[in-house]
Each structure stands twice: as structure tokens, then as C-alpha cells.
C-alpha positions in Angstrom: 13.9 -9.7 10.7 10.3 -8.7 10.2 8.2 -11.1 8.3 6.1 -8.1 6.4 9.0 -5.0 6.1 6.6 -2.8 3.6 3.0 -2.3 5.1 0.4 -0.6 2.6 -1.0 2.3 4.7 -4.6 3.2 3.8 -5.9 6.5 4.8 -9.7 7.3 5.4 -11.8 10.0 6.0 -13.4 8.3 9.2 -14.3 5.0 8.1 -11.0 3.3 8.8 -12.2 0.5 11.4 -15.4 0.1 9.9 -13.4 -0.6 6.7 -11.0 -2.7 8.3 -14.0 -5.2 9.9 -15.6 -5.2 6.0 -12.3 -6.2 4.1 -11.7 -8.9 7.2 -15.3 -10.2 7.1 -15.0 -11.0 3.6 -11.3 -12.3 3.0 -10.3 -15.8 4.4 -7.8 -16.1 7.3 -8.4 -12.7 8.5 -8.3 -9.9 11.2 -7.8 -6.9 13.1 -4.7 -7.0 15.1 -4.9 -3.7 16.6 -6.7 -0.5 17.2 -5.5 2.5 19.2 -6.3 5.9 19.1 -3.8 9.7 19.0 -6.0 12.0 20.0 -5.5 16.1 19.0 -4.0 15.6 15.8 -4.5 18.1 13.2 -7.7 15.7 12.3 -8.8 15.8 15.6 -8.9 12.2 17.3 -7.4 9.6 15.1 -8.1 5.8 15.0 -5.2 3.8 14.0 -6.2 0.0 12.8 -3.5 -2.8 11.9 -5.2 -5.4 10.3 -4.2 -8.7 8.0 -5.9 -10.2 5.0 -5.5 -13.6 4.4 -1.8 -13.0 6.3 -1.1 -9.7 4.4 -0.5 -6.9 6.7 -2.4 -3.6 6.8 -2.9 -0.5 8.5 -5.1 2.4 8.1 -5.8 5.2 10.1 -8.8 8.2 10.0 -7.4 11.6 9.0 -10.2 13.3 7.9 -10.7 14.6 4.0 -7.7 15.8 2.8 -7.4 12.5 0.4 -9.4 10.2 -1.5 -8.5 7.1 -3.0 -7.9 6.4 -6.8 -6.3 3.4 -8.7 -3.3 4.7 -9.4 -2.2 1.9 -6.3 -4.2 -0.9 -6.2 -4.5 -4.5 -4.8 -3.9 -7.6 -7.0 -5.8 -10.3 -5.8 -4.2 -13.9 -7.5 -6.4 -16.5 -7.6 -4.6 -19.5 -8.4 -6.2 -22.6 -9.8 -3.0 -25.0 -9.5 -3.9 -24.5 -6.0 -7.3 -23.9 -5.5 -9.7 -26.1 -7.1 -12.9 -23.7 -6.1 -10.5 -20.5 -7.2 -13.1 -19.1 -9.9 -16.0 -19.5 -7.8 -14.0 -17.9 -4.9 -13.2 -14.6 -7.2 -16.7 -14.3 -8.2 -17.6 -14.4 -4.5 -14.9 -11.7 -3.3 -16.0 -10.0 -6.6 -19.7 -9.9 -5.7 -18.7 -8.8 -1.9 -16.9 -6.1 -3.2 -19.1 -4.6 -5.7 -21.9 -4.1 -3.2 -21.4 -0.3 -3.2 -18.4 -0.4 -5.6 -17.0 1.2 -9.3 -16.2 -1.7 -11.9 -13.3 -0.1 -13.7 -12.3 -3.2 -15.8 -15.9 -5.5 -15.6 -15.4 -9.1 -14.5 -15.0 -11.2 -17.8 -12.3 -13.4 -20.0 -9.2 -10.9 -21.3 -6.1 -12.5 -23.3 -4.1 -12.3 -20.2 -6.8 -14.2 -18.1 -9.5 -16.6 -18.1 -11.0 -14.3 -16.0 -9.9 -11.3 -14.2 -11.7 -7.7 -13.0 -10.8 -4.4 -11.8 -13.1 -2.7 -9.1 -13.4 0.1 -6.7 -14.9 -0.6 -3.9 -17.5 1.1 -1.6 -14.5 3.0 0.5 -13.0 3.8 -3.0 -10.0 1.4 -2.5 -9.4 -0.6 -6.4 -8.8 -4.4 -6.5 -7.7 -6.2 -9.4 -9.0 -9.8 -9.2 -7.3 -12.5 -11.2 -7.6 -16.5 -11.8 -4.0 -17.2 -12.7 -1.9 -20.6 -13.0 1.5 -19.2 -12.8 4.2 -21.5 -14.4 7.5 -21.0 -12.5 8.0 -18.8 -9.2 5.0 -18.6 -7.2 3.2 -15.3 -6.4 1.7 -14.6 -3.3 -2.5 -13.8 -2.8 -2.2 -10.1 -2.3 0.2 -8.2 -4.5 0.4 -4.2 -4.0 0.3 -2.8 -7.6 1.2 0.6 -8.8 0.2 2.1 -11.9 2.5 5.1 -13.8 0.2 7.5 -15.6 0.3 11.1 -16.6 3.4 12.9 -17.3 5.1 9.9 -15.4 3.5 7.4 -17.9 6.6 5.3 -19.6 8.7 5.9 -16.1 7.4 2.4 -14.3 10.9 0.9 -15.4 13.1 3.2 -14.2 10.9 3.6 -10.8 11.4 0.0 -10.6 15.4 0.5 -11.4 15.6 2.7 -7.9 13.4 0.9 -6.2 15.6 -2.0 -6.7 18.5 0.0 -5.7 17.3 1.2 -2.1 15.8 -2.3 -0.8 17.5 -5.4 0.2 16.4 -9.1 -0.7 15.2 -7.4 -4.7 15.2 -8.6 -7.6 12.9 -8.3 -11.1 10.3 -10.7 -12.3 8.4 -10.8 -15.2 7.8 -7.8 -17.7 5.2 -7.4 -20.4 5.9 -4.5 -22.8 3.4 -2.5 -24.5 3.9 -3.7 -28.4 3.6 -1.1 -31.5 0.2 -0.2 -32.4 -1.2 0.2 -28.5 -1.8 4.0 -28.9 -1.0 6.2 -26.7 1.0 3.6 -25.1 4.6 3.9 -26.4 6.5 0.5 -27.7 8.3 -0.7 -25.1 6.7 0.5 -21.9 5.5 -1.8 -19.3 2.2 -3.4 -19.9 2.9 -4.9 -16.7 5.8 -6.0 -14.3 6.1 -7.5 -11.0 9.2 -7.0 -8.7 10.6 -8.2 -4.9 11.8 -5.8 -2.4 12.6 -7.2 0.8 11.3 -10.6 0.2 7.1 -8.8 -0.8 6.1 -9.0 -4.3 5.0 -5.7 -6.2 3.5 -5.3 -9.5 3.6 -2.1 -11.6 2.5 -0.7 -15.0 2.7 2.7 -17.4 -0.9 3.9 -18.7 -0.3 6.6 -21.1 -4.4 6.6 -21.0 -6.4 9.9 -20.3 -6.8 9.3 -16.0 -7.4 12.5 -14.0 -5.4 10.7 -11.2 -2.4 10.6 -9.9 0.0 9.5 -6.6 -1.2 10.5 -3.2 -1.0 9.9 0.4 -4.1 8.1 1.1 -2.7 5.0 0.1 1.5 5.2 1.6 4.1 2.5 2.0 4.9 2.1 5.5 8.8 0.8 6.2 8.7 -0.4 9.5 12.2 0.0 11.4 13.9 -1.6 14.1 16.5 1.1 14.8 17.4 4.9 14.0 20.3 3.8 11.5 17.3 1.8 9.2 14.9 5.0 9.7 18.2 7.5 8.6 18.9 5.1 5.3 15.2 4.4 4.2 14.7 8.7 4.3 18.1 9.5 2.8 17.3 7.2 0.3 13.7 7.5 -0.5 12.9 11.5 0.3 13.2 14.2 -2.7 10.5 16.4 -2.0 11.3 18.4 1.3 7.7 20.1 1.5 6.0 17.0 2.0 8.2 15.4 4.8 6.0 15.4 8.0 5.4 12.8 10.7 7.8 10.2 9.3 5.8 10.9 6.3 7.9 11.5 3.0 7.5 11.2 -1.4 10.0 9.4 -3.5 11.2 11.2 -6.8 8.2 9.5 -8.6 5.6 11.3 -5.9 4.5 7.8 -3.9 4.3 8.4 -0.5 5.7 6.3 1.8 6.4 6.5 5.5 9.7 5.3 7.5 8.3 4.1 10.6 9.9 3.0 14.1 8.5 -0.2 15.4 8.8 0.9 18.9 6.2 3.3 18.1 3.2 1.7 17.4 4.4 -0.7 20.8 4.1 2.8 22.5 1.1 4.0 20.9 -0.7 1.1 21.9 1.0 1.0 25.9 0.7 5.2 26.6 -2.2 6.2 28.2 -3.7 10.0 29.7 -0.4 12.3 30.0 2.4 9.9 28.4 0.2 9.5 25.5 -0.1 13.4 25.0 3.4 13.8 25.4 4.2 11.2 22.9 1.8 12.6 20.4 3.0 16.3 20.7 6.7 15.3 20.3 6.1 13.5 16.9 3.7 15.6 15.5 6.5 18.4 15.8 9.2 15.9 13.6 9.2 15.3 10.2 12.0 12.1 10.4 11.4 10.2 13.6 14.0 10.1 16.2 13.2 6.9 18.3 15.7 8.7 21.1 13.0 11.5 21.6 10.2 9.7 21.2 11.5 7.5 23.9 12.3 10.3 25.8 8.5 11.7 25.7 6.9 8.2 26.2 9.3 8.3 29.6 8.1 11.5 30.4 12.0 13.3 30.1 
């Protein structure tokens, strides 16, 4: 069983492993864990970095223009004070770090749902939420993925939630905070905010029925990481709905997040093949939209 089943996939234009050095140098307990590189992809030569922060698992990759990042995902960032006496001073720090450069979208200041808490994006265009918090029951890990429902999918976060819930093991809800009347355009009832398990990782989500001209897109994906052909044919079954946009493992979900269903034995290739195996491997899964481990065993072996 893999510690970290759902990997936040971040992808830049070609700033992916100068990124991944920046967000390392400035969160505690962290590092790159891998680089390799698939050369002759349709972005030309392609840097793939795995990387943690503060134990969370990353990867991001360069693939040239094609999208930008907006804070319709973001990264919560907890803070807690019944465990961290400096916690404040630490948030302004990590605050400070990452406004050199940065967007504030929510400044850095006391709200009635935190002593203090701040949404930014940062130089790369990649939004943090940082929060001092002092849960009371179940804990909450530092880093908490968070997805935000806007548009004409504004009021849907619930019911995205509902399937989500459905397709993962080891899921279950955990708090919700409704919109109440008189929050305009909001409608009564829709999540303020929610947070949620699948496969043992936290999420958080929300509705904004806010003017944003932003929505879902594949520079920020969910990587599944798979140990076997039967976990990469459920996760696709389950999650695909848009056939168009299924390339390279790639796929979206009926709510338009991307997400990507991902063979473990891959990136072990990817890192391993070198000159002619490495060609091979890339050409054969470039050419598939779901992965099939058999093939791409096949190419690595030179069959």
C-alpha cells in the first residue's frame, strides 16, 4: 500500500525544477526526490521532478505553455498552534517567502474563521491558502489539496464530493460549513467550505458563485499512482467522462479536474532507461491514452 495514493501534479511552462528547489528551500523537512528527463515530446524535452514538502508528495513536470495556473486548486497550508508554539510567526515567514514575486488574493489578516489566515499566488502562479488553526477533534495534516467549484459548476462541490467518495477506498466526509442566507450570490446551503478523505489524504473543497474568469485545468492534475493494470482499468472506468481529453494516462472527471492514472512501474522505468530503451519507452506511451503496463514493459525490454 502506498503511503501517498493521490499525488498533486503541477505543470509548468519550463520552470518546473527551478520551482521545485524554491518551494523546498522554503518549507521545513523538504526535497527533491527525483528528476529525469522524456525527451521528444510534443513540448520538446521534458523535465519530470518528484519532490516532497514537509513529507507531502509532489511532482511536476515542464510542458511548455499550453496552461497556466489559477486558484480554482490550491494548497491549504494548516498551521496549528496546539502543536506549534512559534506556528504564527512560522506562517508569516512562509507568507513573506512566498509573496516575493507573488498575487495576495485574500491579504494576510484576522477573518471570523481564523485568527489569521491569507490566500496568495505565488511567483510561478501556484495559490496557497495559509491558516493558524487549533482544530478540536480529528487532526488535519500540514498540506491539504483544496478545490474550489465556481462558474456554472458553483453549488456542485457536494455532489463532486458524493462521487468522489464513491470511487476511492479508505473515504469518508469531514466537516462542512454551508453558505447561510444573505451571502449573495452564494446560494443557502452550498458549501462555504468542506474537507473530505480519499484513500487515507485529506482534501478540502468549496462553491464560489463569485465573478472568477477561471476555471479547472490540467496544469494542476491528480496523479493516482497504480501498482497493477486492474487499479489503472478501475480508477479510468471510474473517473473518465470526457473522451477528447484522455491522452497519456491523462483523463477529466464529470466535474472537468484532471487527473492522471499512473503506473508505478513507470516512473521506476523512466528514471532506469537510458539512449534507445528510453526512446522506445517514450514513443509507446505517447501513442496510448490509458496505460498498459504490459506494453510499456514490453518497449522498456526492447520487444
Amino acid at each position: 500500500m502506498l503511503n501517498q495514493k493521490i499525488v498533486p501534479h503541477l505543470w509548468f511552462d519550463h520552470q518546473a525544477k527551478e520551482a521545485a528547489e524554491f518551494y523546498t528551500s522554503i518549507f521545513p523537512d523538504s526535497e527533491v526526490t527525483n528528476l529525469s528527463t522524456v525527451n521528444d515530446t510534443p513540448s520538446g524535452d521534458s523535465d519530470i521532478v518528484s519532490f516532497n514538502l514537509a513529507g507531502f508528495s509532489f511532482m511536476a513536470i515542464n510542458g511548455g505553455p499550453s496552461f497556466k495556473f489559477n486558484p480554482s486548486i490550491s494548497f491549504m497550508i494548516n498551521f496549528d498552534s496546539s502543536k506549534d508554539a512559534n506556528a504564527k510567526e512560522n506562517l508569516k515567514m512562509l507568507w513573506a517567502q512566498l509573496a516575493e514575486g507573488g498575487t495576495p488574493l485574500m491579504e494576510l489578516q484576522e477573518y471570523p474563521f481564523s485568527e489569521l489566515y491569507g490566500w496568495i499566488q505565488d511567483k510561478y502562479g501556484l495559490s496557497w491558502q495559509l491558516i493558524l488553526t487549533n482544530p478540536e477533534g480529528e487532526e488535519r495534516p500540514f498540506i491539504i489539496p483544496s478545490v474550489m467549484y465556481v462558474q456554472d459548476l458553483a453549488g456542485k462541490a457536494e455532489e463532486a464530493i458524493d462521487y468522489y467518495l464513491s470511487v476511492f477506498n479508505d473515504s469518508k466526509r469531514g466537516t462542512i460549513a454551508r453558505y447561510p442566507d444573505g451571502m449573495a450570490p452564494n446560494e443557502e446551503g452550498t458549501v462555504m467550505f468542506t474537507d473530505f478523505k480519499l484513500e487515507g489524504q485529506w482534501f478540502a473543497a468549496m462553491d464560489s458563485a463569485q465573478q472568477h474568469d477561471f476555471k479547472f485545468n490540467e496544469a494542476i492534475s491528480l496523479l493516482v499512482r497504480c501498482d497493477n493494470q486492474e487499479e489503472i482499468d478501475y480508477y479510468w472506468e471510474k473517473l473518465s467522462s470526457e473522451p477528447s481529453a484522455e491522452q497519456c494516462g491523462w483523463l477529466k472527471d464529470p466535474y472537468g479536474v484532471s487527473w492522471q492514472v499512473w503506473p508505478e512501474v513507470m516512473g521506476e522505468m523512466l528514471t532506469n532507461a537510458k539512449g534507445e530503451q528510453k526512446e522506445q519507452l517514450t514513443k509507446a506511451f505517447l501513442q496510448m491514452k490509458k496505460f498498459d503496463i504490459k506494453k510499456l514493459e514490453e518497449a522498456y525490454q526492447g520487444n
